[in-house]
RODO-2510 file (C-alpha; in nm, 4 decimals, decimal comma):
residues 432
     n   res          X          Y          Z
     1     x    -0,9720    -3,9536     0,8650
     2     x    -0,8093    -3,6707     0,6905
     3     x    -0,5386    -3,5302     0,9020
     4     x    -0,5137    -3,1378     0,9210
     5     x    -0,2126    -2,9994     0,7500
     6     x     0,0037    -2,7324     0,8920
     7     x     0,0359    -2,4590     0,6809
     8     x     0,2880    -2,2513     0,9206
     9     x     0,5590    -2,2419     0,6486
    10     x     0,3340    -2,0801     0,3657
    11     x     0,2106    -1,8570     0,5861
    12     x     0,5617    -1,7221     0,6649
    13     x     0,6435    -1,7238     0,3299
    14     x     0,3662    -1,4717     0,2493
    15     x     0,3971    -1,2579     0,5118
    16     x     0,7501    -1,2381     0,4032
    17     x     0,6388    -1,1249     0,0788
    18     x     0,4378    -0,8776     0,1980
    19     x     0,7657    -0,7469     0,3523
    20     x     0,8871    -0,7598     0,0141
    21     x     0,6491    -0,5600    -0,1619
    22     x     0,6814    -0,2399     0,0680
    23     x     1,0714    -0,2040     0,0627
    24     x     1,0614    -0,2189    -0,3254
    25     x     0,7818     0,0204    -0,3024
    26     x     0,8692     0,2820    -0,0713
    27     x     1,2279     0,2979    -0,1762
    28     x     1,0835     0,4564    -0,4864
    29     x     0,9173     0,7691    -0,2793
    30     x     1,3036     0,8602    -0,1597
    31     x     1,4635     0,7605    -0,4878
    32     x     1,2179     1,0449    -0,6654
    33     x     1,3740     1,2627    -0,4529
    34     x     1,7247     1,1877    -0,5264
    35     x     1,5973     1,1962    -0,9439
    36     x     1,5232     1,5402    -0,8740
    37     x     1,8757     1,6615    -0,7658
    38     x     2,0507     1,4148    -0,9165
    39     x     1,8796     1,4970    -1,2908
    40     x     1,7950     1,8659    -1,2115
    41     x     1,4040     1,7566    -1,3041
    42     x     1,0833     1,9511    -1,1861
    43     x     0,9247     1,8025    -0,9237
    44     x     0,6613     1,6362    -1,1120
    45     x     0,9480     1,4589    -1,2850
    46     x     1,1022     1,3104    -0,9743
    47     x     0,7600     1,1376    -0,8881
    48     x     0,7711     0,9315    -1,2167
    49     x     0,9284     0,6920    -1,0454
    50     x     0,6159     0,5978    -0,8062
    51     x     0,3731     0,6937    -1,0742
    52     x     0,5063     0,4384    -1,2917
    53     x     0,4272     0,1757    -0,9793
    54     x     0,0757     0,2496    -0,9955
    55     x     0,0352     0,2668    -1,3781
    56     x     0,1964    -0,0764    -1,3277
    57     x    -0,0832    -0,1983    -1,1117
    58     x    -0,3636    -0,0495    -1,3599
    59     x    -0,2257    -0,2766    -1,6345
    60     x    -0,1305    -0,5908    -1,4501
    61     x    -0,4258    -0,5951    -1,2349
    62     x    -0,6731    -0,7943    -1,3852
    63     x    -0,4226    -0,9943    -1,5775
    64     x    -0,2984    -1,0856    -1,2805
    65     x    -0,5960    -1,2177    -1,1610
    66     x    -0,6121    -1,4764    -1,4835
    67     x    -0,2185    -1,5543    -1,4084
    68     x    -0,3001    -1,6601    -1,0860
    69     x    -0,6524    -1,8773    -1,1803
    70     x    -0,4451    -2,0536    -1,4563
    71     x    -0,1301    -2,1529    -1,3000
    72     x    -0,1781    -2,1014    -0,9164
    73     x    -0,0699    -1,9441    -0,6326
    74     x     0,3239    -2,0996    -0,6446
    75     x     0,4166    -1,9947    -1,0071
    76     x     0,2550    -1,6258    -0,9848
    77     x     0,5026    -1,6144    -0,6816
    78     x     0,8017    -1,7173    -0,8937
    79     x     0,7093    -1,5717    -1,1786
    80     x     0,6661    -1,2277    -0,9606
    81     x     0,9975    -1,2725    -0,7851
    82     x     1,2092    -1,2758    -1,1170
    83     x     1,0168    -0,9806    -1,2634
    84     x     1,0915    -0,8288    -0,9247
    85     x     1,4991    -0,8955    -0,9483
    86     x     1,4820    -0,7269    -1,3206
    87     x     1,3348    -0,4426    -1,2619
    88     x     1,5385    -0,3712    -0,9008
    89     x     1,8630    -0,4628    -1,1140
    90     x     1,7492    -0,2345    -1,4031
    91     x     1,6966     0,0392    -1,1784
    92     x     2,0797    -0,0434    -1,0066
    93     x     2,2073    -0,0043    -1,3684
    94     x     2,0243     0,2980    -1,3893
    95     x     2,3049     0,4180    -1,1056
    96     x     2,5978     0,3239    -1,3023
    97     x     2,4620     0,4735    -1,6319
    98     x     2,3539     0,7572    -1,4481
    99     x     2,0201     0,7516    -1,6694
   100     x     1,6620     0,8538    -1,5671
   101     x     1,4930     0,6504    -1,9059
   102     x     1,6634     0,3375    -1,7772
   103     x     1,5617     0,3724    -1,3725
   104     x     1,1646     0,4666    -1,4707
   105     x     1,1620     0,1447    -1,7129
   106     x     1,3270    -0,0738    -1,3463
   107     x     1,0418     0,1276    -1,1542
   108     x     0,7881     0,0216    -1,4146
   109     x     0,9294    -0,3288    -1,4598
   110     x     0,9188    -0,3720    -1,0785
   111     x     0,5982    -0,2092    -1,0044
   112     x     0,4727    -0,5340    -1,2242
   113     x     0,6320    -0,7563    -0,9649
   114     x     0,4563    -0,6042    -0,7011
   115     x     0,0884    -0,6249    -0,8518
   116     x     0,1670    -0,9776    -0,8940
   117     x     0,2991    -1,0341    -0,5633
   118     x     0,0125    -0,8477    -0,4181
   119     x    -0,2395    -1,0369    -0,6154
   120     x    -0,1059    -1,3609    -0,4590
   121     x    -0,0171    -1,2904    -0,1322
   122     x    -0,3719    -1,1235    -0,0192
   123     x    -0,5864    -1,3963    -0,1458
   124     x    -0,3645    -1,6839     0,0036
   125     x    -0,3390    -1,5582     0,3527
   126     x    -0,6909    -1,5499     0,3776
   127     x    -0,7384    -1,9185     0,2314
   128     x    -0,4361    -1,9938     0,4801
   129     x    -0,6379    -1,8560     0,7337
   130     x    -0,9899    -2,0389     0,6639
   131     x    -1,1030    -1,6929     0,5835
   132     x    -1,3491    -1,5328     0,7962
   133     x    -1,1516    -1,3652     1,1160
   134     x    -0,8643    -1,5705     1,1269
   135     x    -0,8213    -1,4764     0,7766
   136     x    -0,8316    -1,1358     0,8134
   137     x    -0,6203    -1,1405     1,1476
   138     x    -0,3045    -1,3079     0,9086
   139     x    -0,3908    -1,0551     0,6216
   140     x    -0,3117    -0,7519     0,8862
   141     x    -0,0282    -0,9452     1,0254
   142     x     0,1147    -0,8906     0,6503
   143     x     0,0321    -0,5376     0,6821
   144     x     0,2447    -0,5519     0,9940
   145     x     0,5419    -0,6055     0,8544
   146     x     0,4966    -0,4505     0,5391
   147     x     0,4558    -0,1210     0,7104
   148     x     0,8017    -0,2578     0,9250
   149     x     0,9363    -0,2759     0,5801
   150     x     0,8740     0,0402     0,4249
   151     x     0,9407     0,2454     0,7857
   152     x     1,2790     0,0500     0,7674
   153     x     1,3449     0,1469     0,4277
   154     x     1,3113     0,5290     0,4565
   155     x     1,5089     0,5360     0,8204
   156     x     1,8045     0,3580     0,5843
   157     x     1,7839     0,5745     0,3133
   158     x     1,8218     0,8705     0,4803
   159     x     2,0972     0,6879     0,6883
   160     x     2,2926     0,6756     0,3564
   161     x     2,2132     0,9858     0,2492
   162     x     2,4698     1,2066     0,5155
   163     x     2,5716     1,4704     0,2875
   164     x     2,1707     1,5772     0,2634
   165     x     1,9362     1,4644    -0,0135
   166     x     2,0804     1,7826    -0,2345
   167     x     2,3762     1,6260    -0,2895
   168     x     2,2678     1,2451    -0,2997
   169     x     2,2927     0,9702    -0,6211
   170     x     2,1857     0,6839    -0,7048
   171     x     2,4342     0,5531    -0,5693
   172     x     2,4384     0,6111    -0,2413
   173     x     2,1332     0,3305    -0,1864
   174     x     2,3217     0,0586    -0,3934
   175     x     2,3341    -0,1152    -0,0504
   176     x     1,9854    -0,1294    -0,0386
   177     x     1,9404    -0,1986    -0,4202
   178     x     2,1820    -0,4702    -0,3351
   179     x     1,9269    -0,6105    -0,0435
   180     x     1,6346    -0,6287    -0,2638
   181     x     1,7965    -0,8223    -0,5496
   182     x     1,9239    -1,0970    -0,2312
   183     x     1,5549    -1,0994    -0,1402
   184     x     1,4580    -1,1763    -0,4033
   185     x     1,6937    -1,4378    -0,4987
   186     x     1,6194    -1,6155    -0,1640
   187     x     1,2980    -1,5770    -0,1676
   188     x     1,2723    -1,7523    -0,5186
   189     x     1,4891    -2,0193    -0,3810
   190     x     1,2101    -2,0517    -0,0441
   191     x     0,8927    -2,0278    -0,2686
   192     x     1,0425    -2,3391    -0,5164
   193     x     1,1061    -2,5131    -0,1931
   194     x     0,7922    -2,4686    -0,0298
   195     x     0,4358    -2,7003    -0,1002
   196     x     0,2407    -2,3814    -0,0928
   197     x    -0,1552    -2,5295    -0,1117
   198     x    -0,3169    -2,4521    -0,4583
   199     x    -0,7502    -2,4067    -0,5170
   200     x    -0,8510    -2,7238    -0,7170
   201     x    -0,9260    -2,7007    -1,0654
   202     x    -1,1944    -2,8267    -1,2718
   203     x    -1,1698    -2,8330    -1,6699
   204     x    -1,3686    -2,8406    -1,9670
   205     x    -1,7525    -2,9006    -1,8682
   206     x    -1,7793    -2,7221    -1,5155
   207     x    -1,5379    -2,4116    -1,6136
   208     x    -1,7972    -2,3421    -1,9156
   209     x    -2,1111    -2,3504    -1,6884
   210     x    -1,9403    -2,1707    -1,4684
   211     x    -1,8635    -1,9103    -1,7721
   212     x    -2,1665    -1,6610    -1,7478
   213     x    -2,0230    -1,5613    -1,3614
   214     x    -1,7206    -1,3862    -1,2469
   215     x    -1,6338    -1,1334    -0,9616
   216     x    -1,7862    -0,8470    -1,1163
   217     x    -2,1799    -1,0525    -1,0781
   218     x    -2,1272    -0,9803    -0,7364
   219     x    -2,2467    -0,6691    -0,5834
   220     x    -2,0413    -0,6132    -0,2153
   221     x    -1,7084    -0,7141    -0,4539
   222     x    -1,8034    -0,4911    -0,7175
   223     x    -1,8426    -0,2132    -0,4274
   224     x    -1,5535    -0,3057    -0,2366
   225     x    -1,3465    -0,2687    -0,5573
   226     x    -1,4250     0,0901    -0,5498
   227     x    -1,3199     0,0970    -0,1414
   228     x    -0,9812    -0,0200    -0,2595
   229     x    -0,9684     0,2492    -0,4957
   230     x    -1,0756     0,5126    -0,2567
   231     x    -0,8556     0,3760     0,0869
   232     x    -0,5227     0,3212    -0,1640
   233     x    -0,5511     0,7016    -0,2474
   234     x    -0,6900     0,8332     0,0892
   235     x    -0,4045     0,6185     0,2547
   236     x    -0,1538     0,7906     0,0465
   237     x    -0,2961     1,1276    -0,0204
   238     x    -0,2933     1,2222     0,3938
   239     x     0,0585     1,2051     0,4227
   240     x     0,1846     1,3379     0,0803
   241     x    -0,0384     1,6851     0,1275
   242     x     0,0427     1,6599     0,4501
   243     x     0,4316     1,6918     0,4242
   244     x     0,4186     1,9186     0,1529
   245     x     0,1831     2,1545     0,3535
   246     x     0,4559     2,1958     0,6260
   247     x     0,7411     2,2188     0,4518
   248     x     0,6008     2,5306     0,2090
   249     x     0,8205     2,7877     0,2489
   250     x     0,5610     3,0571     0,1275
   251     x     0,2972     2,9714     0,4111
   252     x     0,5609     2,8672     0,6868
   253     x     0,2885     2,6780     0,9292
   254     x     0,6078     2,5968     1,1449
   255     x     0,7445     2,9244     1,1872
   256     x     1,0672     3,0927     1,1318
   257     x     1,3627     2,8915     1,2467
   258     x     1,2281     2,5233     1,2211
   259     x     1,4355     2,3566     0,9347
   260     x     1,0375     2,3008     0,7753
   261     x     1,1745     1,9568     0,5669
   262     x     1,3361     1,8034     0,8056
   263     x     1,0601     1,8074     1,0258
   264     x     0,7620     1,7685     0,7698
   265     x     0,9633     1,4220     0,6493
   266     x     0,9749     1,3142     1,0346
   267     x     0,6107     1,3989     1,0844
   268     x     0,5106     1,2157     0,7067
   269     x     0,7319     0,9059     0,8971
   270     x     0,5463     0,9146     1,1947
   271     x     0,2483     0,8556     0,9911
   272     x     0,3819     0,5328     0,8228
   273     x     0,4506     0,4352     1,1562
   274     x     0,1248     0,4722     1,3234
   275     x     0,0127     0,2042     1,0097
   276     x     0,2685    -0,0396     1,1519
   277     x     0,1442     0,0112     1,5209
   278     x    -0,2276     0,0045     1,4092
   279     x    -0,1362    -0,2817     1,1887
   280     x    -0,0030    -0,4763     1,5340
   281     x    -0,3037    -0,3981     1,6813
   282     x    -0,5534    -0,5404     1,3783
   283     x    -0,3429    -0,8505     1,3606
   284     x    -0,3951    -0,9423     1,7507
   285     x    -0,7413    -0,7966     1,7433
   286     x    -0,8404    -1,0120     1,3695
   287     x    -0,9391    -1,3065     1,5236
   288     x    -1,1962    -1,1460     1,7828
   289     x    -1,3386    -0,8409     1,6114
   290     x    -1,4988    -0,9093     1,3057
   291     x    -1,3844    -0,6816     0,9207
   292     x    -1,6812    -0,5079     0,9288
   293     x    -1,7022    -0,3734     1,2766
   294     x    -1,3526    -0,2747     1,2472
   295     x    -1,3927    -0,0866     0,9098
   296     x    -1,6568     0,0872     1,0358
   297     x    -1,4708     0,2132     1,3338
   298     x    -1,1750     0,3100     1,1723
   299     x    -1,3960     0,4660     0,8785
   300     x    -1,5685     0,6707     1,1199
   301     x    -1,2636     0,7865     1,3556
   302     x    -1,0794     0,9023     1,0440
   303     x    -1,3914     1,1081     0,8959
   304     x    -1,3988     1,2625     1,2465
   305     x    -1,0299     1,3283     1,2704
   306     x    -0,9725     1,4593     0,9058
   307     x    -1,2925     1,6951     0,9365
   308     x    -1,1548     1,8038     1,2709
   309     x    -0,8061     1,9095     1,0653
   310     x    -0,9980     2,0859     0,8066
   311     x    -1,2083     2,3158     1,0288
   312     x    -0,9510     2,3941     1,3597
   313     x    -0,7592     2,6639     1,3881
   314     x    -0,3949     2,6165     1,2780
   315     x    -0,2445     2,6300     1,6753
   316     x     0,0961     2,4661     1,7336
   317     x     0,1188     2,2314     1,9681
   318     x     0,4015     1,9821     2,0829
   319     x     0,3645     1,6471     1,8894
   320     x     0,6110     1,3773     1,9168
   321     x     0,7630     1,2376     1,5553
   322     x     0,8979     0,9627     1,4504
   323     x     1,2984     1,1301     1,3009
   324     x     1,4684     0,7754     1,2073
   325     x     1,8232     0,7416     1,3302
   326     x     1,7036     0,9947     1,5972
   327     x     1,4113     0,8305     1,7571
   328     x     1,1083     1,0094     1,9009
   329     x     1,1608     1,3961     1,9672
   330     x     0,8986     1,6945     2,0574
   331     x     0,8218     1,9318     1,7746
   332     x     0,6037     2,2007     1,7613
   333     x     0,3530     2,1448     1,4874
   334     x    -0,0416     2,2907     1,3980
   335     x    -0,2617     2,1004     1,5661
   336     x    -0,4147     2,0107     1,2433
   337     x    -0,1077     1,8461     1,1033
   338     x    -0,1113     1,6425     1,4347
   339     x    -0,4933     1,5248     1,3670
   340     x    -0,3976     1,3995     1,0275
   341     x    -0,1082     1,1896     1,1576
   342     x    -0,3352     1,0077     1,3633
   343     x    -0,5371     0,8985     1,0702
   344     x    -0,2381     0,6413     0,9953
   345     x    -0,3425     0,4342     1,2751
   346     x    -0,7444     0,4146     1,0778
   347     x    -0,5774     0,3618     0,7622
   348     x    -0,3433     0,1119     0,8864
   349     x    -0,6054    -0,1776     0,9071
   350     x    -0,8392    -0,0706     0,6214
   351     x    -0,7451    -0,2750     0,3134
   352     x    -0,7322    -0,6403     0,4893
   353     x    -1,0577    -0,5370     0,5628
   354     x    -1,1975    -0,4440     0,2951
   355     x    -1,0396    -0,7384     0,1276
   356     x    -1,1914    -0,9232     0,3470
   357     x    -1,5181    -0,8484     0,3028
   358     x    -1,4924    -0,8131    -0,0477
   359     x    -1,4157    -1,1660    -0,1293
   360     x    -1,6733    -1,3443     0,1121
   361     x    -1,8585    -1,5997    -0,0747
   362     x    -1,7021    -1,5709    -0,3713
   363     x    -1,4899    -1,9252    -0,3399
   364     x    -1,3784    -1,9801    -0,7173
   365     x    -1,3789    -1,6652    -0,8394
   366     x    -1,1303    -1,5225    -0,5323
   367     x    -0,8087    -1,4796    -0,7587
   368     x    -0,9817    -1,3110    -1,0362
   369     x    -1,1585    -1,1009    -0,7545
   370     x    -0,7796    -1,0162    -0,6308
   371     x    -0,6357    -0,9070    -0,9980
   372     x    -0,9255    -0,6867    -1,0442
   373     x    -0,8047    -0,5231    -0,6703
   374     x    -0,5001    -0,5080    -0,8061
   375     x    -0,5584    -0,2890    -1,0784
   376     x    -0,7302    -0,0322    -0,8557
   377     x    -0,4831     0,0227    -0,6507
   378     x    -0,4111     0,2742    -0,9301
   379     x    -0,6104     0,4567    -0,6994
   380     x    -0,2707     0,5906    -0,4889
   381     x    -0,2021     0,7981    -0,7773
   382     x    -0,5440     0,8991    -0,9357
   383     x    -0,6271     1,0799    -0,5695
   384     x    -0,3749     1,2777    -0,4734
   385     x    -0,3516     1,4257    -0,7816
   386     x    -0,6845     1,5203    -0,7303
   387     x    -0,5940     1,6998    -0,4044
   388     x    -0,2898     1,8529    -0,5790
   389     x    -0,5439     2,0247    -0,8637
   390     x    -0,7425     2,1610    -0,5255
   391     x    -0,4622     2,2667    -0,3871
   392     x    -0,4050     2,4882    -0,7443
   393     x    -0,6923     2,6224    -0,7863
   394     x    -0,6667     2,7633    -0,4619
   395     x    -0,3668     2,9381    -0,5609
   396     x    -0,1215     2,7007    -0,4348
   397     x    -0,2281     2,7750    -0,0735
   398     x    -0,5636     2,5015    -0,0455
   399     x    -0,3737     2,2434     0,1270
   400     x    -0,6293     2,1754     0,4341
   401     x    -0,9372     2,2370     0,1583
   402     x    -0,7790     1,9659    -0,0334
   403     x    -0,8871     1,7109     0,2292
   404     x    -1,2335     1,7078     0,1288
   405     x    -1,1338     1,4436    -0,1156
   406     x    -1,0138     1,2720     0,1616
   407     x    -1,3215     1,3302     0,3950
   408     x    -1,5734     1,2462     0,0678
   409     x    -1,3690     0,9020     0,0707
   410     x    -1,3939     0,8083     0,4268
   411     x    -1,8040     0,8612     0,3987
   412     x    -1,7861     0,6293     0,1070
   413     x    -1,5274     0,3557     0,3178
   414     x    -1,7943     0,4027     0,6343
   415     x    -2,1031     0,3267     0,3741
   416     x    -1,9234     0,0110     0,2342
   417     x    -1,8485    -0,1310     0,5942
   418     x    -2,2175    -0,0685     0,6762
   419     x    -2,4357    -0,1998     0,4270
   420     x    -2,1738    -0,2368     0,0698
   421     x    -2,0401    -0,5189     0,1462
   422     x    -2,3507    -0,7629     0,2532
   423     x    -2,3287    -1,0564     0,0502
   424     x    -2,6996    -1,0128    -0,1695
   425     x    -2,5993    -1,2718    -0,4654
   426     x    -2,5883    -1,5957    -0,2277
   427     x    -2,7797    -1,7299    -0,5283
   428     x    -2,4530    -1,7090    -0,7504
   429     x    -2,2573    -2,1019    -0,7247
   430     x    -1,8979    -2,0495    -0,6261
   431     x    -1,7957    -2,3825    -0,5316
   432     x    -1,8748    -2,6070    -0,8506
***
């Protein structure tokens, strides 16, 4: 009799890189910031930085995929975790050469880490899991403390930033340049040390059968690529507008003696951490409601909230944000702006989900199926920019109009959860 193993270990170990991929990530949203003072660059400038994340994604994706069929889910890691320390220790020389070229090639460097890292971690938590609920329950408990992660990371970098972000360098968040490169020197140490369980694989004969299929023959993958697309750039796109909405001098939606930035960034931050509380919730709730009931849900309560922003009346109301070193605090805010918050707690639990439900049935062909989600995740660039050209065309004032791209997205997410992603190629052999 075959005894059960215990995969407790590996399971920590992903969820720990999880945790990994959101502090390098969101330390690159503040750092654009600091790019822009620091360099004297236009705005657009200062959000090279995160751009060149995404682009990352878009070109590592699907190779990704192939890295991680060929060699497995235990030399992707390591592989991803030294890619990881380069680029982090690029961009940390980029401080002390006080050179924007050299910190967009560590972003771009690093934003190949994370595609990788991504690519493994998502697909293995679900096999950890025996897929189905309990796989989606540990791919939201990752979510959980990724979103821990990247709240932590902006509460510490504007910790270190005392003298206001006008005035801040590189420099200042060498202690937390510092922390990544340890990460990821332990975690390569960890991952080597672990027996992290690998798909079998079959050579010569079966693999050439098995040739004329791949992810893209199915139908709810090929469709649930596109809801990966869509949620990466709804789930950034809400708070982005959103911040820069309040904090717009011209329209002042916060009225006259509210210092508009400071509380626009605390509002932004509440968002991320409505993810992490919804995130809690999906990871106790996995194992008893099922992906697609709880896509749907969350699809639907976000289509009703963000319409509900677009179309109210822009009355303040009290609204209790999320200001880092000082806690929770009542600001006044339009109700709108509160509305939108609240869709951090629908997007929160939307990608295991659709993850989920994207790779059901395939078996073999789940780690090409995870590169290819990879390299939509390009999406997080691709839609806000979208909003941004709204927001133009409406000379510079369209901000709530703008959210139509986010609305048109959420009917799309709802549609997937409710009849995209059945499984209609059962026919397709995914286990020989």
């Amino acid at each position: 009799m075959e005894q059960k193993r215990n995969y407790t270990l590996p399971i920590i170990v992903m969820i720990f890189l999880f945790a990994m991929i959101s502090f390098v990530t969101n330390l690159a949203s503040p750092m654009g910031d600091i790019l822009k003072y620091q360099f004297n660059v236009p705005n657009w400038m200062g959000t090279l930085g995160v751009f060149a994340n995404f682009i990352a994604y878009a070109i590592m994706g699907y190779p990704a995929g192939n890295m991680l069929q060929k060699f497995g889910y235990k030399k992707t890691a390591l592989v991803a975790v030294a890619v990881g320390f380069a680029g982090v220790g690029i961009q940390t020389l980029s401080g002390v050469a006080e050179s924007f070229g050299v910190y967009l090639l560590g972003a771009f460097i690093a934003g190949f880490s994370m595609c990788l890292l991504n690519t493994v971690v998502n697909p293995m938590l679900n096999k950890l899991g025996g897929g189905g609920n309990k796989g989606n329950q540990l791919i939201q408990t990752g979510g959980a403390f990724n979103s821990l992660s990247g709240t932590a990371v902006i509460v510490m970098t504007g910790l270190l930033i005392p003298e206001g972000i006008r005035n801040a360098q590189i420099s200042n968040v060498f202690p937390l340049m510092y922390a990544a490169l340890a990460i990821f020197a332990f975690a390569f140490v960890v991952i080597a040390l672990t027996n992290i369980p690998e798909n079998k694989r079959e050579a010569g004969k079966q693999q050439a059968a098995a040739s004329q299929y791949g992810p893209l023959s199915f139908r709810h993958f090929v469709l649930g690529a596109v809801a990966i697309f869509i949620y990466v750039g709804v789930e950034v796109g809400v708070p982005n507008v959103l911040q820069k909405w309040l904090q717009n001098p011209e329209l002042n939606v916060l009225g006259s003696g509210v210092n508009a930035e400071v509380v626009a960034g605390s509002v932004a931050a509440t968002y991320w951490l409505l993810m992490l509380v919804g995130r809690l919730l999906g990871a106790v709730l996995g194992a008893k409601i099922s992906a697609k009931a709880m896509l749907t849900t969350v699809s639907f309560v976000g289509l009703v909230l963000t319409a509900a922003a677009i179309f109210l009346p822009q009355s303040l109301v009290n609204m209790p944000v999320f200001n880092g070193a000082e806690g929770f605090k009542l600001v006044q805010v339009p109700v709108n702006a509160m509305l939108l918050v609240l869709v951090g707690l629908c997007t929160s639990v939307m990608w295991g989900g659709i993850f989920n439900l994207a790779v059901e049935g395939l078996g073999k062909y789940t780690e090409k199926a995870s590169g290819i989600f990879m390299a939509l995740v390009c999406g997080g660039g691709i839609l806000p920019l979208l909003q941004n050209g709204i927001i133009d065309l409406n000379g510079g004032t369209g901000y709530l109009t703008s959210y139509w791209v986010i609305v048109i997205g959420l009917v799309y997410l709802l549609y997937y959860a409710l009849a995209g992603s059945k499984n209609v190629n059962k026919d397709i052999p995914v286990n020989d």
